[in-house]
C-alpha positions in Angstrom: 40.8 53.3 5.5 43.1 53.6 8.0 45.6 50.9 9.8 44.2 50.2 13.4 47.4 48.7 15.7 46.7 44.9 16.6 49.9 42.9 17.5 47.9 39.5 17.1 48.0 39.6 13.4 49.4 37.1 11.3 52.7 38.3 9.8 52.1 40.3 6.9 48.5 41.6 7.8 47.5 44.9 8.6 43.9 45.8 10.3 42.1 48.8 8.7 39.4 50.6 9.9 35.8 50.9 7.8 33.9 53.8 7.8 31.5 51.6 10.4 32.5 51.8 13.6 34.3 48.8 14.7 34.1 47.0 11.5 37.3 45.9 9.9 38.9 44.7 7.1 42.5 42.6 6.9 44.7 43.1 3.9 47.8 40.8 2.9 49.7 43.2 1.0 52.3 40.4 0.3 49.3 38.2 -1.9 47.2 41.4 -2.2 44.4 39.4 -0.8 41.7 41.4 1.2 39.3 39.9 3.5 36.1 40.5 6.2 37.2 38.4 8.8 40.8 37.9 11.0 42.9 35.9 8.9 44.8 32.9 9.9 48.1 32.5 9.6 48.2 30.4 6.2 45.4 32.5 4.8 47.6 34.2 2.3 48.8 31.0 1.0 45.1 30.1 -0.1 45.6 30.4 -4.3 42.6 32.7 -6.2 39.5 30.7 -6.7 39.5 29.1 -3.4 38.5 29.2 -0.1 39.3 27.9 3.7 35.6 26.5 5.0 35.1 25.3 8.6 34.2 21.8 9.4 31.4 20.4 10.6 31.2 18.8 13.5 34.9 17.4 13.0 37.1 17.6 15.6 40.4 16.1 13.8 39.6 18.1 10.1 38.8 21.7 11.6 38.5 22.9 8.2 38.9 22.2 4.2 39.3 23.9 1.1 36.5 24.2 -1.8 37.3 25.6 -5.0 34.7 28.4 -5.5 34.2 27.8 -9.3 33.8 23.5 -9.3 33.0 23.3 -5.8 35.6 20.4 -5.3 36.9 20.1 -2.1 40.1 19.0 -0.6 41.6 18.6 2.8 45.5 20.0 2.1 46.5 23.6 0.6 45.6 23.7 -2.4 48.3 24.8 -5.6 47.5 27.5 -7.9 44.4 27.1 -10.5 41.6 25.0 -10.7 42.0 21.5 -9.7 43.5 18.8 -11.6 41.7 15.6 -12.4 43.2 12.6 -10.5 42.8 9.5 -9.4 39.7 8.8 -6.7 40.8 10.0 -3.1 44.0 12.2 -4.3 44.6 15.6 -3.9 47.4 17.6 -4.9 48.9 19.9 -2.4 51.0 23.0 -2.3 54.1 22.8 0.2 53.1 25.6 2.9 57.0 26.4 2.9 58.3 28.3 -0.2 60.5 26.8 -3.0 59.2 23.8 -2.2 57.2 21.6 -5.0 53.5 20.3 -4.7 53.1 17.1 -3.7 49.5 14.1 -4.3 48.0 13.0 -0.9 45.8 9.8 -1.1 43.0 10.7 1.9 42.2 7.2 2.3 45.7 5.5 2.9 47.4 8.9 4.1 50.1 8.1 1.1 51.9 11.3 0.1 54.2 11.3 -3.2 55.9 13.5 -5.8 55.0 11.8 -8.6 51.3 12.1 -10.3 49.5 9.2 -9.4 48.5 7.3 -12.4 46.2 3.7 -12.9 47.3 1.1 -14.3 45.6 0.3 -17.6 44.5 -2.8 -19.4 47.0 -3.3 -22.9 46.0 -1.2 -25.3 44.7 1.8 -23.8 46.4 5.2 -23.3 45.2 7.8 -21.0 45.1 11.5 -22.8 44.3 14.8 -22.0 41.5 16.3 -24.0 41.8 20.3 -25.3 39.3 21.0 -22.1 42.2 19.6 -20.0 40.0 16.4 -18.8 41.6 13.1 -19.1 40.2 10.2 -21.3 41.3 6.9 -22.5 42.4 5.9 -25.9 42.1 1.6 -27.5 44.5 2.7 -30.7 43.2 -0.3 -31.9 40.0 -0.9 -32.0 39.6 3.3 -31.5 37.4 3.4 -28.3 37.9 6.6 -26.1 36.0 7.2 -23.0 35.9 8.9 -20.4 35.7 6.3 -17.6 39.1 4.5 -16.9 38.7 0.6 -18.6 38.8 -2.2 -16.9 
């Protein structure tokens, strides 16, 4: 494969030529990510295991990401892994600018925060983390867990 010159690139990218004529490939050397079609400019920010789909129909959310492997979907850049389990309508987001650290973004109230969003819970009950990595809730004493937050 050879590099083919195209100035329009996204820093970073180079354009190689295929053995089909004018068929391409892009390659991020920086992220060592490899793709069919011309990358945008925050496509090797996009962590393993995810990917940058187009809306439908949607003028004001042109696209969104969906995690290939639980097909969850959220509307910010996505941080590194598989998603965490949060709170209805939260997302946790990687900072586009490096250095930076992740922050939650409620898509109904457009509330962004450092902190993990958390529920309140009734007296008695504990939320935990189970060796899966889902969260469930914990009555010490009467010794209920479940996996839907109590009421």
């Amino acid at each position: 494969r050879r590099p083919v010159e195209d100035a329009d690139l996204p820093p970073g990218w180079v354009k190689l030529a295929t053995s089909r004529p004018d068929v391409f490939i892009y390659h991020h050397a920086g992220s060592n990510m490899t793709k069919e079609t011309r990358p945008a400019a925050d496509d090797h920010l996009i962590p393993q295991g995810w990917e940058k789909v187009p809306s439908r129909g949607s003028v004001t959310v042109p696209f969104y990401y969906r995690h290939k492997a639980t097909g969850k979907t959220q509307l910010g850049l996505p941080c590194e892994g598989p998603p965490e389990e949060l709170l209805e309508n939260w997302e946790k987001v990687a900072s586009s600018r490096p250095g930076q650290k992740p922050y939650y973004f409620n898509r109904s109230t457009a509330v962004k925060q450092y902190e993990k969003p958390e529920v309140a819970l009734p007296a008695g009950w504990k939320a935990q983390t189970s060796s899966q990595g889902s969260v469930y809730y914990y009555h010490a004493k009467t010794g209920v867990s479940q996996f839907v937050v109590p009421t």
